[in-house]
N, C-alpha and C positions, 0 to 999 in steps of 0.2 A: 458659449461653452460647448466643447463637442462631447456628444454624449458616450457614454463608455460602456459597454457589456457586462451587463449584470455586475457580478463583484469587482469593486475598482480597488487594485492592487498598487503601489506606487513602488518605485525605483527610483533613488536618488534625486528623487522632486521632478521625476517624469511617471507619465499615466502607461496603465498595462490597461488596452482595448483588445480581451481574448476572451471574453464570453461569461456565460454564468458559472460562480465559480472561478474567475480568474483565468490562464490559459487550459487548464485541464481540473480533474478531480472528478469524482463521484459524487451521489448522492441516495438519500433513503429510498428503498426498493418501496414497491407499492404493499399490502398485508395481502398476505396469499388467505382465499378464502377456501375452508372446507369444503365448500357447496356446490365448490363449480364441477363441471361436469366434462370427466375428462373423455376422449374420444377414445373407446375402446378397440374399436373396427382397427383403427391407426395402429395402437399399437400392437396387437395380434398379428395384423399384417407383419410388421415390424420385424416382431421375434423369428416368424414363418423364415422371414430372409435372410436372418442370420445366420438362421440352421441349428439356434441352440437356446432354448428355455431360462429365462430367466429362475433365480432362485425365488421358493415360495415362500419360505418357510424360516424363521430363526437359525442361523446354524451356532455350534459350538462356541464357546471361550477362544477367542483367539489373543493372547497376551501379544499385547506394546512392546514392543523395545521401548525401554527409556530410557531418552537419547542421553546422553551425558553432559554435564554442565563445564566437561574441560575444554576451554578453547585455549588462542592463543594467536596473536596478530604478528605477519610477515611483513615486512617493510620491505619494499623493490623500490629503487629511484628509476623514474620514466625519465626524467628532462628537467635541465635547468637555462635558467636566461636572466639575464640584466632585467631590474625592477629599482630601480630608482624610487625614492620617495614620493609617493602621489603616483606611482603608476599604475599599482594594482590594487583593486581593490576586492573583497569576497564580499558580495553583493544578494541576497537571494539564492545564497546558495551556489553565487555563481563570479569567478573570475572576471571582474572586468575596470576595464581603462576607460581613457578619455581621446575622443582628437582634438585639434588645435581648437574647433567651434563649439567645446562641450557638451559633444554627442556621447552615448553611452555608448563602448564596443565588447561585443563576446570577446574571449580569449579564449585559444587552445591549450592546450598542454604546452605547447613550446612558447606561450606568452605572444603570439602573434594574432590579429583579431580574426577571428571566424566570418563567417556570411562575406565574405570578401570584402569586409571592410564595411557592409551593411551597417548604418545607425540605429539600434533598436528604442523603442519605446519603454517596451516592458519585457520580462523574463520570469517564469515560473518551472523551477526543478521538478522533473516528473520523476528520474529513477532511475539508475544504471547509466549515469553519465549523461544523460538524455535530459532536453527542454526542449518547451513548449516557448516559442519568443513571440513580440506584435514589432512589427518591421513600425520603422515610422514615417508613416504614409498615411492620406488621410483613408484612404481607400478600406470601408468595414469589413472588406476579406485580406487582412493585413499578418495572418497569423500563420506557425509554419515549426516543424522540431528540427532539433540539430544537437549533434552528441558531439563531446568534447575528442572525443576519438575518431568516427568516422565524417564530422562537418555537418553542411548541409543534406537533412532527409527529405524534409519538406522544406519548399520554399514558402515566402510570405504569402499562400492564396488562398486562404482559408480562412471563416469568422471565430470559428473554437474547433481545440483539439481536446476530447473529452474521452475518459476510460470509464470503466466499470469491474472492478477489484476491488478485493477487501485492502490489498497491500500494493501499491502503484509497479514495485520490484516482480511482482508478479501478471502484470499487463504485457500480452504480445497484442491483441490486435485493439484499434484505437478508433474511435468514431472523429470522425471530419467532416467541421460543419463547416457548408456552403451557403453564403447569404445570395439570392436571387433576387428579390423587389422588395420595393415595402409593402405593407398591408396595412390595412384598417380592421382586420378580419382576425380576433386572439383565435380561434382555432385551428386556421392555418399559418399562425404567428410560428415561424422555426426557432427562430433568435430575435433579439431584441437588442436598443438600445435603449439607456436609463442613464439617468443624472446621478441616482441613488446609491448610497456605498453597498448597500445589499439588496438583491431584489430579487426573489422566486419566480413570480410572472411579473409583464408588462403594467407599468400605470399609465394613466389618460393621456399624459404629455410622453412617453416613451415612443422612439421609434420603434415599429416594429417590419420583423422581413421574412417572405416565404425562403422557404430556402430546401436542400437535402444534403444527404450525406452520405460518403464514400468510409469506406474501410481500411484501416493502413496496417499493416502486419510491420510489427517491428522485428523479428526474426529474418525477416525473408526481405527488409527496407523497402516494400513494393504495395503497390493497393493490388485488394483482392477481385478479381475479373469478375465481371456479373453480377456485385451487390450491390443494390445501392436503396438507401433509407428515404422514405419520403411521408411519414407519417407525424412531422413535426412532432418531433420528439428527440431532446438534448441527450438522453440516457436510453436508448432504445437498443444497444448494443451491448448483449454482455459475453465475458469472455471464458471461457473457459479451455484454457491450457491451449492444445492443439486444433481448437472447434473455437467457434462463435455462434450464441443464438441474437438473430435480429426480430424482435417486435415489428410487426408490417402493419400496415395501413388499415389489414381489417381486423387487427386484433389478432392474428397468427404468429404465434414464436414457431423460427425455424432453425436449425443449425445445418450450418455450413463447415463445410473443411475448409485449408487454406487456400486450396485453390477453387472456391466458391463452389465446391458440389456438394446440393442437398442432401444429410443424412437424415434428418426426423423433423418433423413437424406436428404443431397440434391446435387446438384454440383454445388452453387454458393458460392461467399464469404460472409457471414453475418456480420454486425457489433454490438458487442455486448455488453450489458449493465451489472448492478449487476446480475440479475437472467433473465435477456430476448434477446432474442437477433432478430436482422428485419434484412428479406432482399428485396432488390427493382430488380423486373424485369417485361417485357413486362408492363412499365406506372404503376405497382402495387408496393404498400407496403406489407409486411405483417409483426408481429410480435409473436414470439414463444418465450411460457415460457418454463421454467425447468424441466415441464413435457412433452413436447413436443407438447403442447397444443397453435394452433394460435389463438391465442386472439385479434388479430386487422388486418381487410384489408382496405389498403386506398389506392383508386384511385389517384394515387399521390406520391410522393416520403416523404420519411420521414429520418433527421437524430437525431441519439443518440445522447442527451441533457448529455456533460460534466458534470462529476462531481455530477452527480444526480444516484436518486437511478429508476434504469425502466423511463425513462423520455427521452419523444420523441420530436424532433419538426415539423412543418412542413409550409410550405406558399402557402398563397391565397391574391391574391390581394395586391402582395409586401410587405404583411407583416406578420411575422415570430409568430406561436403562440406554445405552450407547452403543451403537452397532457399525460398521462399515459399510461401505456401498454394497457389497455382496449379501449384505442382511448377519455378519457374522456378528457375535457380541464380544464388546474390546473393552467395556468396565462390566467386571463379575457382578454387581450387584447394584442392587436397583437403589434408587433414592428420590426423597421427594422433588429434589428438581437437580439437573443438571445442567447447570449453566454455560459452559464454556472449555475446551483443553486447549491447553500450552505444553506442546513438549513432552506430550503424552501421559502428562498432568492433569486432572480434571479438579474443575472448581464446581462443588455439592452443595447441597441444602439435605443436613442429614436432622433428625429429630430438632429442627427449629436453629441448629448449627449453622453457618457456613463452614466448608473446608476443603484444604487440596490434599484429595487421595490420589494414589497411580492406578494404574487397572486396577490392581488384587484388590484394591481397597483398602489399601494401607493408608493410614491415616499420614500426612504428611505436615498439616497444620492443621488448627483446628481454632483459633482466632482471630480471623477475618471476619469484618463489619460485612454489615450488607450489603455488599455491591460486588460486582464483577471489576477485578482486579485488570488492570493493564499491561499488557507484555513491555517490556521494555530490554532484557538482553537474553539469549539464546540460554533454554535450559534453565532459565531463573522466572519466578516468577514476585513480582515486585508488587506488594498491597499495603494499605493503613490495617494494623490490627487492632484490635476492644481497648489497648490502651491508648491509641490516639496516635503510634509510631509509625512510621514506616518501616517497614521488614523485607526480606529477599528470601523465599523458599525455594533452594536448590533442585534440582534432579535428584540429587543422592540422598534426599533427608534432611538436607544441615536448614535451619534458621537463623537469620542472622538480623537481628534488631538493632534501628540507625541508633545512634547515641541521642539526635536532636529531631523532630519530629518536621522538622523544615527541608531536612536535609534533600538533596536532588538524590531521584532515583538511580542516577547513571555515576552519581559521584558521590558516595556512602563516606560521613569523617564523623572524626569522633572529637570531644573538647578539646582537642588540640589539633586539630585541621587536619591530621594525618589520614588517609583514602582509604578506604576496604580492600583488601587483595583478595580475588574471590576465591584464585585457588585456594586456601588456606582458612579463610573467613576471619583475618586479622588484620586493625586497623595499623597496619604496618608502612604505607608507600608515604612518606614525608614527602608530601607535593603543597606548596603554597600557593593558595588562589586559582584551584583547577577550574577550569571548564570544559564541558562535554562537549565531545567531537562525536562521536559515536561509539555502537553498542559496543561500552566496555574501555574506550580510548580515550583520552584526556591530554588538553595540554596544561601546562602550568609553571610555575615560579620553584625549583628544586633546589634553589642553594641561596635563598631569602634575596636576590638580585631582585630589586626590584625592575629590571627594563627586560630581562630576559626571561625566557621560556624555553621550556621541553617536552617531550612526548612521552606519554606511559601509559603500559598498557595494565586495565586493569585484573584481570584474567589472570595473568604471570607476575605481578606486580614489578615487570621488565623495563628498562628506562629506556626505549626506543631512538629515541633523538636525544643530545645532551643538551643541557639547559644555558645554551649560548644564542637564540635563535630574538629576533624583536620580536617575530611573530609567526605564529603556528596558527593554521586555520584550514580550514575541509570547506572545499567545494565539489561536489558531481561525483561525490564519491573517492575525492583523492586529497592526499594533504598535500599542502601548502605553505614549505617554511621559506623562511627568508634573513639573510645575514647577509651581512658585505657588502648590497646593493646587488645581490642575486638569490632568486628565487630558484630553487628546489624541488620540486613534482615529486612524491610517494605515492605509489597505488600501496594501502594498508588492507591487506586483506586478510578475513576472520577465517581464523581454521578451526576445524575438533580435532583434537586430539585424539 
């Protein structure tokens, strides 16, 4: 049996050999310690060369916009092509066919196969049209990206393609691991291979291999000159927007721009946000953006506010208050904990409550269990409340509680199947037998046909496609309908209003 990389993923009764974790993903950051001791010299210097002082101090109430909960999805036809029964199939998120020897192939948007015809193994959807695929070969650096739009990025010569984001949509640059020899040695163990369907480190029977890794900037479809990782370490790269910091070999996080020129470095662990990242040592905060640039010191500890975009928190006087990378404050009032913002939403723990205020502090719900609620569509925020429901708390105020407590968060019905319109918060879109395509989009049965389907958006409660189709489906980001023995390409793209 040959042995597979860490998480073994399948495809159509074929193995995905792309590392731990499948071809790509994340994993938990290590706990940032108060203790550690940040290099002051560094960043003094630092500031010297910018020319310009970081903020010291709390500044003013700065009010959110909050954003609005109206969207509303545009339909564009890219490409259609002949699909015959059995031709295409939506597999992992991803378009694909068969050749005469029952190999698996990528498809494009025009239904012709990618990789030039390449047989792949496996395939894992990373984001923006983009996958991570294992060519099939036996060869452990068999792995390699390619977008449904521009083809071949990378080819098959890599053992894993690995990120470091909260949200994959938001990854520009990507760690590329290189397998070099085996080893008997778990410390300079890079990658591994494993029989096991999940495996964090190597077991006694696991192959194990030195290896390092390259930087791939997906913006720019190019690796970054001069970086390269060699401290055996899967997640050693993390991103931030226009910057990358790399973990090195003695324990140094450094950030680089894209074109590999050092901005900052230090020997502590930072924990990091969309484009900022703070670290706490000797009773100090500080926080550094993307340029390298420390934009906040605070006498005081500070943590990274979940789920927010640069959003920090920190406590005076037992109570927990929210501020921006600049040290400004964006929720007026303090609270025992501050879990999380959505959309400029915040999820509290007020007098032994849960709830979601906006800045002011406007109460916006206030019976939420205890737990941090899950985003699931722009501007709405979707939790179980004290009665055991699921409910959706708008932008603007509205609450809107499922009729069944089963119900999917993306496909809200009420005792008679009919869909939530969100404009409106009524169970009004008579759709039968929906299922979620994405945030807010549905296909389903609209005229009780049991063979046919159509497309609706939830948001406008708009009928997109009419309900003639055998089969609606999303892969890479695009729909996929099919009639008459021809398939249909839709890029569905989510607008505000």
């Amino acid at each position: 049996m040959r042995k597979m990389h860490g998480l073994v993923a399948t495809l159509l009764g074929l193995s995905l050999a792309c590392g731990l974790y499948g071809c790509g993903g994340g994993s938990s950051e290590p706990a940032t310690s108060p203790d550690t001791e940040a290099p002051v010299e560094e960043v003094a210097e630092e500031e010297e060369a910018t020319g310009e002082a970081a903020n010291t101090g709390i500044g003013d109430f700065a009010e959110m916009k909050l954003p609005s909960s109206a969207y509303h999805y545009e339909l564009n036809e890219v490409s259609s092509f002949a699909a015959e029964r059995g031709f295409l199939q939506i597999q992992r998120n991803a378009p694909i066919s068969f050749d005469s020897n029952d190999n698996a192939l990528l498809l494009g948007l025009d239904g012709k196969p990618l990789l030039d015809g390449q047989a792949i193994r496996g395939i894992e959807y990373f984001a923006n049209g983009v996958y991570t695929y294992a060519a099939d070969v036996e060869d452990v650096n068999n792995c390699g990206l390619v977008s449904l739009t521009d083809g071949m990025l990378l080819g098959p010569e890599a053992a894993k393609v690995a990120y470091k984001t909260e949200d994959p949509a938001d990854a520009r640059f990507l760690e590329v691991i290189y397998a070099t020899e085996e080893t008997d040695n778990k410390d300079e163990c890079f990658i591994f291979a494993t029989d096991a369907f999940f495996a964090l480190s190597p077991d006694e029977d696991d192959v194990m291999y030195k290896g390092y890794a390259k930087v791939f900037d997906l913006k720019n479809k190019r690796f970054v000159e001069g970086v390269q990782i060699d401290n055996a370490s899967l997640h050693a790269l993390h991103d931030l927007g226009d910057a990358f910091v790399v973990e090195g070999t003695d324990e140094v996080y450094t950030m680089y721009d894209e074109n590999g020129k050092e901005l900052w470095s230090s020997d502590y662990y930072p924990s990091f946000s969309t484009s900022t990242l703070m670290f706490t040592g000797s009773g100090k905060s500080m926080i550094v953006d993307s340029t390298g640039k420390t934009t906040f010191e605070y006498d005081g500890y500070l943590s990274a506010l979940s789920n927010s975009d640069d959003l920090y928190t920190y406590t005076e006087d037992e109570k927990e208050y929210a501020i921006d990378s600049k040290g400004n404050l964006v929720l007026k009032d303090g609270y025992e904990d501050v879990y999380a913002c959505y959309h400029g939403m915040f999820v509290v723990t007020d007098d032994g409550v849960t709830k979601i205020v906006d800045s002011n502090g406007n109460v916006l719900a206030d019976d939420l269990q205890e737990f941090t609620p899950q985003e699931t569509l722009p501007g709405v925020i979707t939790y179980k409340n004290t009665n055991d429901k699921y409910a959706l708390c708008f932008s603007d105020g509205r609450v809107v509680e499922a009729t069944d407590s089963s119900s999917s968060s993306l496909a809200f019905e009420d005792e008679d199947g009919n869909c939530l319109v969100l404009a409106d918060g009524t169970f009004s879109l008579k759709v039968d037998y929906s299922d979620a395509l994405d945030k807010g989009l549905i296909s389903g049965r609209g005229d009780d046909n049991m063979s046919t389907y159509g497309l609706y958006d939830l948001f406008t409660g708009k009928e997109l496609l009419d309900s003639s189709y055998t089969a609606i489906e999303d892969a890479g980001g695009y729909i996929f309908a099919r009639k008459d023995g021809v398939c249909t390409v839709y890029e569905a793209k989510l607008v505000q209003d």
